[in-house]
C-alpha positions as CSV (number, residue, x, y, z in Angstrom):
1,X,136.6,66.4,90.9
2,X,134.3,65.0,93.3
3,X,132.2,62.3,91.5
4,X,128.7,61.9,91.2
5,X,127.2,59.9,93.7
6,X,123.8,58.2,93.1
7,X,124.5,55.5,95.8
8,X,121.7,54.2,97.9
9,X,123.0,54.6,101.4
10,X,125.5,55.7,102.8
11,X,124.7,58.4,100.7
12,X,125.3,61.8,99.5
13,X,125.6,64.8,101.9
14,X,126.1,68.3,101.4
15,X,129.1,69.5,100.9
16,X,129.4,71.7,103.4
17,X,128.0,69.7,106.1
18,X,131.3,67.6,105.4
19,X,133.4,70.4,105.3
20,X,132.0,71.2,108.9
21,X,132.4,67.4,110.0
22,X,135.9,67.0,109.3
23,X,136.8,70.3,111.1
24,X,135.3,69.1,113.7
25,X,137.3,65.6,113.6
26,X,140.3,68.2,113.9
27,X,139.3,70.7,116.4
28,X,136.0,71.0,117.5
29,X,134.1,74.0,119.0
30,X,138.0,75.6,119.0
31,X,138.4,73.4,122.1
32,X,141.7,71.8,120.3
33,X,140.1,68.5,120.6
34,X,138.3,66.3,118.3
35,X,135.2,65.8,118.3
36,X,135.3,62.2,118.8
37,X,137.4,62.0,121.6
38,X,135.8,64.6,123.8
39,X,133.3,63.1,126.7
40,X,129.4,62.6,125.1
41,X,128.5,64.5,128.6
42,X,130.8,67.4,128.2
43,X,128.0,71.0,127.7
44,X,129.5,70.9,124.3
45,X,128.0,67.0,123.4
46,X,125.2,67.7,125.1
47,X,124.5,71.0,123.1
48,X,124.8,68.9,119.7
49,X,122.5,66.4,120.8
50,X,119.9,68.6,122.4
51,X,119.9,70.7,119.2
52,X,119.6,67.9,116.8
53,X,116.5,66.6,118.4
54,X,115.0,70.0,118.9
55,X,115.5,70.3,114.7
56,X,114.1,66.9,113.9
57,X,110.5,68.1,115.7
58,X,110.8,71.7,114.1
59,X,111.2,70.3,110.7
60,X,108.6,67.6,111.3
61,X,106.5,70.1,112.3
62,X,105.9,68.1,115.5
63,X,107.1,70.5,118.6
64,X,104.9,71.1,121.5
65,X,102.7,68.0,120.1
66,X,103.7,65.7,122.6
67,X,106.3,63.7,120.6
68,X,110.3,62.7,121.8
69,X,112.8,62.7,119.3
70,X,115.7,60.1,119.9
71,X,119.3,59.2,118.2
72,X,119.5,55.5,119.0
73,X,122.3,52.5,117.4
74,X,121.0,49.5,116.0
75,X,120.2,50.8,112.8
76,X,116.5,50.3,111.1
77,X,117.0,46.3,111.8
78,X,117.0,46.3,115.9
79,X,113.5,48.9,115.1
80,X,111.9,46.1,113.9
81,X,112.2,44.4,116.9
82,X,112.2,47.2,119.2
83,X,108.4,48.7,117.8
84,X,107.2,45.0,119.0
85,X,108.9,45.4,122.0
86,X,107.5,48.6,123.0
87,X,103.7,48.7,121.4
88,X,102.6,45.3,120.9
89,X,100.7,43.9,124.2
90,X,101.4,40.4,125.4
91,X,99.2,38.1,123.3
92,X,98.0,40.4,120.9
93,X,98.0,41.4,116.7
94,X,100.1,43.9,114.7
95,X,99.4,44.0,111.1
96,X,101.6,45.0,108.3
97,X,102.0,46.3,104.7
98,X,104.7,44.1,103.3
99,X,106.0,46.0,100.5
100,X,109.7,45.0,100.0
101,X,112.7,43.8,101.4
102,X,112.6,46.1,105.1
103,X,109.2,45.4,105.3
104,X,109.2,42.0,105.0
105,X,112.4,41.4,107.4
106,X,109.9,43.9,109.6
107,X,107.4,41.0,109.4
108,X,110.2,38.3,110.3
109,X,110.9,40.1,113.8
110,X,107.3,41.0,114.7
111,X,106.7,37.3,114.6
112,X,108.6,37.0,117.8
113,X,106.2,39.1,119.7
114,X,103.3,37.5,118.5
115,X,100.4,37.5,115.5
116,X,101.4,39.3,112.7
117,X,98.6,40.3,110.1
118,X,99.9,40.6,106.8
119,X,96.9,43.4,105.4
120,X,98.4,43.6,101.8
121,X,101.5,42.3,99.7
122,X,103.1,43.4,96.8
123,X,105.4,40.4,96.3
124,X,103.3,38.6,93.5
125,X,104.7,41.5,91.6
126,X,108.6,41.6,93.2
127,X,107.5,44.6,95.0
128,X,107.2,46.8,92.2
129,X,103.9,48.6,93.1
130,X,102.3,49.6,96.0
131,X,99.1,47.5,97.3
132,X,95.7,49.3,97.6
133,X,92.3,49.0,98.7
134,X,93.1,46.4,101.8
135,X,92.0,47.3,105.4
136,X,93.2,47.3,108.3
137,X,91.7,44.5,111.0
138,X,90.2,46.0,114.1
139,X,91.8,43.8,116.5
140,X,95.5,45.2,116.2
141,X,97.8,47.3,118.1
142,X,99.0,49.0,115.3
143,X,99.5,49.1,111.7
144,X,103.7,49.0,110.1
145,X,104.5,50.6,106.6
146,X,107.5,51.4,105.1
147,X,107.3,54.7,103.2
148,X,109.9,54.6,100.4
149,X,111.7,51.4,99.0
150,X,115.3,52.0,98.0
151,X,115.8,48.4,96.8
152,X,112.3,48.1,94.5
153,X,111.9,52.0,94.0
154,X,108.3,52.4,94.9
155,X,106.7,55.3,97.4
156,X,103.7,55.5,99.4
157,X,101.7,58.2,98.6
158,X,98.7,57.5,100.8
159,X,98.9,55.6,104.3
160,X,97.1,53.4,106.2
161,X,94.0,54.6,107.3
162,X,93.5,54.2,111.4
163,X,91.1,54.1,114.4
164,X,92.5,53.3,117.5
165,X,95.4,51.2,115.8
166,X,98.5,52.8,116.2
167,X,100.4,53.9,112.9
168,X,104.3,53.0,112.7
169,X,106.3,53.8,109.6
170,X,109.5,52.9,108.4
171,X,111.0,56.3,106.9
172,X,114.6,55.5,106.4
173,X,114.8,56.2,102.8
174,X,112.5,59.4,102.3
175,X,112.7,61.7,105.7
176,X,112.9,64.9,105.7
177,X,112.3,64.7,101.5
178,X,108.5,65.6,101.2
179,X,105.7,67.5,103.2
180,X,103.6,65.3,105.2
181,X,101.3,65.3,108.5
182,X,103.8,63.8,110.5
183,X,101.3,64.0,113.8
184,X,99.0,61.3,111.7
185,X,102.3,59.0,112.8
186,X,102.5,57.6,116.1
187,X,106.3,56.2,115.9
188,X,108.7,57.1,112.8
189,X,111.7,55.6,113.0
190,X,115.0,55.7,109.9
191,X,118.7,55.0,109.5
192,X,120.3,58.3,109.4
193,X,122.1,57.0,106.3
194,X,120.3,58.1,103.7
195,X,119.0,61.6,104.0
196,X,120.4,62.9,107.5
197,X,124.0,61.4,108.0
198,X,126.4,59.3,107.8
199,X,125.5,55.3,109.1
200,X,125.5,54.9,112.9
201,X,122.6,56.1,113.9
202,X,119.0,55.9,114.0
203,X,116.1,58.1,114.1
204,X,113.1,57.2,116.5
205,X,110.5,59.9,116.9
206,X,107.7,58.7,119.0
207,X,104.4,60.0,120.8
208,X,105.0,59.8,124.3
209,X,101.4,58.8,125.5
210,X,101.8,55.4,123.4
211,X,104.1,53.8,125.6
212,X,104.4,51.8,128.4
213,X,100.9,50.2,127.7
214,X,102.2,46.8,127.1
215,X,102.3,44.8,130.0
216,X,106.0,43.3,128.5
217,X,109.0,43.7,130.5
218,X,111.2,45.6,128.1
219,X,115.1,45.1,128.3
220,X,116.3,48.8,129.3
221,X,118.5,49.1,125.7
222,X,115.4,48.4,124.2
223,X,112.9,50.9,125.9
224,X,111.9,53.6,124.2
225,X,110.9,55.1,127.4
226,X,114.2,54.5,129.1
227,X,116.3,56.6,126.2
228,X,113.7,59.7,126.4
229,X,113.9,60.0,130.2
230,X,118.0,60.0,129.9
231,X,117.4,62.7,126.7
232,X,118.8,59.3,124.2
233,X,121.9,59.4,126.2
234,X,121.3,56.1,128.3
235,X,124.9,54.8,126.8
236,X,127.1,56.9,125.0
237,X,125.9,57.7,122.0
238,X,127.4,57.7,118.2
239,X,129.2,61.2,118.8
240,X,130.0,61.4,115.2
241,X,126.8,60.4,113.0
242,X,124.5,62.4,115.6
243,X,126.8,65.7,115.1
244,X,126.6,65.1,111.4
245,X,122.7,64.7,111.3
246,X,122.7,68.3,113.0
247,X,124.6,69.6,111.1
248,X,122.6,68.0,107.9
249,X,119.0,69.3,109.6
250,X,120.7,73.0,109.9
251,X,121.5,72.8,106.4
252,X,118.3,71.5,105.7
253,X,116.5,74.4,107.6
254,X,118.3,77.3,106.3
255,X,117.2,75.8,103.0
256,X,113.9,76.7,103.7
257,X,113.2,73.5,105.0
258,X,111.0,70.2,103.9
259,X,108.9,72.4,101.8
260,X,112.0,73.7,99.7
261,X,114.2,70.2,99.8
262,X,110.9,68.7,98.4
263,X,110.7,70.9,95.4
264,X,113.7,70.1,94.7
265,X,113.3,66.6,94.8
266,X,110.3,66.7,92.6
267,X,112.4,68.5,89.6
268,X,115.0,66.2,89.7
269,X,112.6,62.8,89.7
270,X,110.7,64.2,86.9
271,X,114.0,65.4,84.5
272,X,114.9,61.3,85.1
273,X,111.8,59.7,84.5
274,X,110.9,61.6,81.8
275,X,114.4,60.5,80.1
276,X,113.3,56.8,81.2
277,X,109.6,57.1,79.8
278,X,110.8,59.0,76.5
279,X,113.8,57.0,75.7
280,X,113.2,53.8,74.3
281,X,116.8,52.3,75.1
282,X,115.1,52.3,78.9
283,X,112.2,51.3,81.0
284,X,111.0,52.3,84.5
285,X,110.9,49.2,86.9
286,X,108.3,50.4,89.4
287,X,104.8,51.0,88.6
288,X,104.3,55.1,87.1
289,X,101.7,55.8,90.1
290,X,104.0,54.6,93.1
291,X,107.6,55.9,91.4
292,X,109.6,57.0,94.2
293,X,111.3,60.3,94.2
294,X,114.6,59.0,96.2
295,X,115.4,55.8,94.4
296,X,114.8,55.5,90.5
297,X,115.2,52.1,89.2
298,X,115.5,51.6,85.7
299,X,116.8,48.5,83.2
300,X,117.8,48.9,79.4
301,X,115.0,47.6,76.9
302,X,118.2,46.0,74.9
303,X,121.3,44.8,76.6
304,X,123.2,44.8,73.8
305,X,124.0,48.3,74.8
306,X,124.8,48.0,78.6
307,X,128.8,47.9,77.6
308,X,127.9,51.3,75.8
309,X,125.9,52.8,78.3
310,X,128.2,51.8,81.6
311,X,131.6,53.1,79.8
312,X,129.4,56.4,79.0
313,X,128.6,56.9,83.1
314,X,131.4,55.9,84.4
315,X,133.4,58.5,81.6
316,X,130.9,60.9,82.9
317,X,132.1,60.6,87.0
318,X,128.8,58.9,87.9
319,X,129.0,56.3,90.9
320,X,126.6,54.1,92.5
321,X,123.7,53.3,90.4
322,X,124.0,49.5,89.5
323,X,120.7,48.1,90.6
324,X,120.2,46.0,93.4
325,X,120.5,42.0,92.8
326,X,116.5,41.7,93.8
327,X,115.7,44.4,90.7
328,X,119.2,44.2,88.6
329,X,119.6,47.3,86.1
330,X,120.1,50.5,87.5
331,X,119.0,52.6,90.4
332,X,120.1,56.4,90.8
333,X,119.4,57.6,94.5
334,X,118.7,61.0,93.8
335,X,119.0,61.8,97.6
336,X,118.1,65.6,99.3
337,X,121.6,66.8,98.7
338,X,122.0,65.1,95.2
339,X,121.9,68.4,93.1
340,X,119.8,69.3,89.7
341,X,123.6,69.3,87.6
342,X,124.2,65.8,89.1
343,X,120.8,64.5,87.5
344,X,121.3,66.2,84.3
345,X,125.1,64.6,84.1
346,X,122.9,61.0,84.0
347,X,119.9,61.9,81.4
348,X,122.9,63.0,79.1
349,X,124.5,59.6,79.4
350,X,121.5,57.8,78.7
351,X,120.6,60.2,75.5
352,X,124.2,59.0,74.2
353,X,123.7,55.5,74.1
């Protein structure tokens, strides 16, 4: 029997999209060739990659709104130098929200490019809340924030408020999971690893009126602009993790889409924090008001009873939720394709203790 997998990336995926995948590795499109050794410019490639992008926009609610969807490498860590690259202006300010871990190695790469504004912090704390009431200086090109953090377990529930700074967020551990007004964004960007596929690729979804406004000379791997006029086929893309992400936004659309996934999502963060808040064997980590819905981190309130409550999990086919090192404890990444049953499996651990 399959276990249950509460890792924090590479995650869960539906089970069907991985039925569909390793078909594909077999014999894809009935062409009696794999999928990843066929050409990425063969009509059927092309098809994959076309549709993906066209999905990410329908879901996002963000077609015919002047944005470009891209399936890039590089992972969430070359974005943080590639969003300096492409919107900060030679000699000016970006500012950003430094809420954990991503956020702060953000910070570290933006620093290359020039002034970094650091608007609000949540380190005093170890990044277990997220900070409030700053604002956000005039004189920047735009404004970084990192939406969910997997490591710390917080979630923004309100964003930075704009004028004519640009908005950029970090989405890698909560797209496609809740309803939000996407076109308040001006460049999303997330590892596919967590709610859309397997690791390898990279989500960039940009407005395409923000670029080439920077005076910079941008390396072409690292042009945003460059990868939307060759449709994010510049080099030969990651066949594999880009046919998975379709297939994971097709399964996410006949769903019902964000709307339904984010339901979902809700009942399964509240049957676990519930447990954590009514069971005094456990404690929440993160602050109640900025609790994310993807990654729940929790630590026992007496550790005489880890021994117990680890041989009770792992009896009960539960994988992946020792905390991060930064946090310790546990964290279960409750993921779009993590299921209600999977959740439940957990709470009835932790009433055993």
């Amino acid at each position: 029997m399959k276990k249950h997998n509460f890792s924090a990336g590479p995650c869960i995926l539906p089970k069907e999209v991985l039925q569909k995948a390793s078909e594909a590795v077999i014999n894809f499109n009935g062409l009696d060739l794999s999928l990843v050794e066929i050409s990425h410019r063969s009509p059927d490639f092309v098809a994959v990659m076309d549709k993906a992008r066209d999905l990410v926009l329908e879901l996002l609610d963000l077609k015919d709104k002047g944005y470009s969807a891209l399936f890039l490498q590089g992972g969430a860590s070359l974005e943080f130098l590639m969003v300096p690259y492409n919107l900060l202006p030679e000699g000016g300010k970006s500012s950003y929200l430094n809420t954990g871990t991503w956020s702060s190695k953000a910070i570290k790469e933006a620093k290359l490019f020039g002034e970094v504004v650091e608007i609000a912090s949540s380190k005093d704390s170890n990044f277990n809340y997220i900070p409030k009431g700053y604002k956000v200086p005039d004189d920047v090109a735009y404004v970084h924030c990192t939406s969910n953090n997997t490591i710390f377990g917080t979630q923004m529930k309100e964003f930075p408020q704009t004028k004519d700074q640009l908005l950029v967020c970090d989405m890698s551990s909560d797209i496609f999971s809740r309803k939000l007004d996407f076109s308040q964004f001006d460049l999303i960007y997330a590892g596919a690893q967590k709610n859309m596929g397997p690791a390898g690729t990279t989500l960039v979804v940009v407005k395409d009126a923000i670029l080439g406004k920077t005076g910079r000379k941008i390396p072409s791997m690292l042009d945003y602009q460059i990868h939307i006029d060759k449709d994010s086929m510049f080099n030969t893309p990651p066949v594999f993790p880009v046919y998975v992400s379709m297939l994971t936004l097709e399964w996410l659309k006949n769903m019902g889409g964000i709307e339904i996934i984010e339901k979902r999502n809700v009942e399964k963060a509240n049957l676990l924090y519930s447990e954590i808040d009514n069971n005094p064997l456990f404690r929440g980590v993160a602050k109640k008001e900025d609790r994310s819905n993807m990654n729940v981190t929790f630590v026992l309130t007496d550790e005489t009873k880890k021994d117990r409550f680890d041989q009770l999990w792992k009896a009960a086919g539960i994988s992946g939720i020792n905390g991060h090192r930064s946090v310790g404890g546990y964290r279960a990444s409750i993921y779009n394709a993590m299921p209600l049953e999977s959740v439940q499996v957990l709470v009835d651990a932790m009433r055993a203790v």
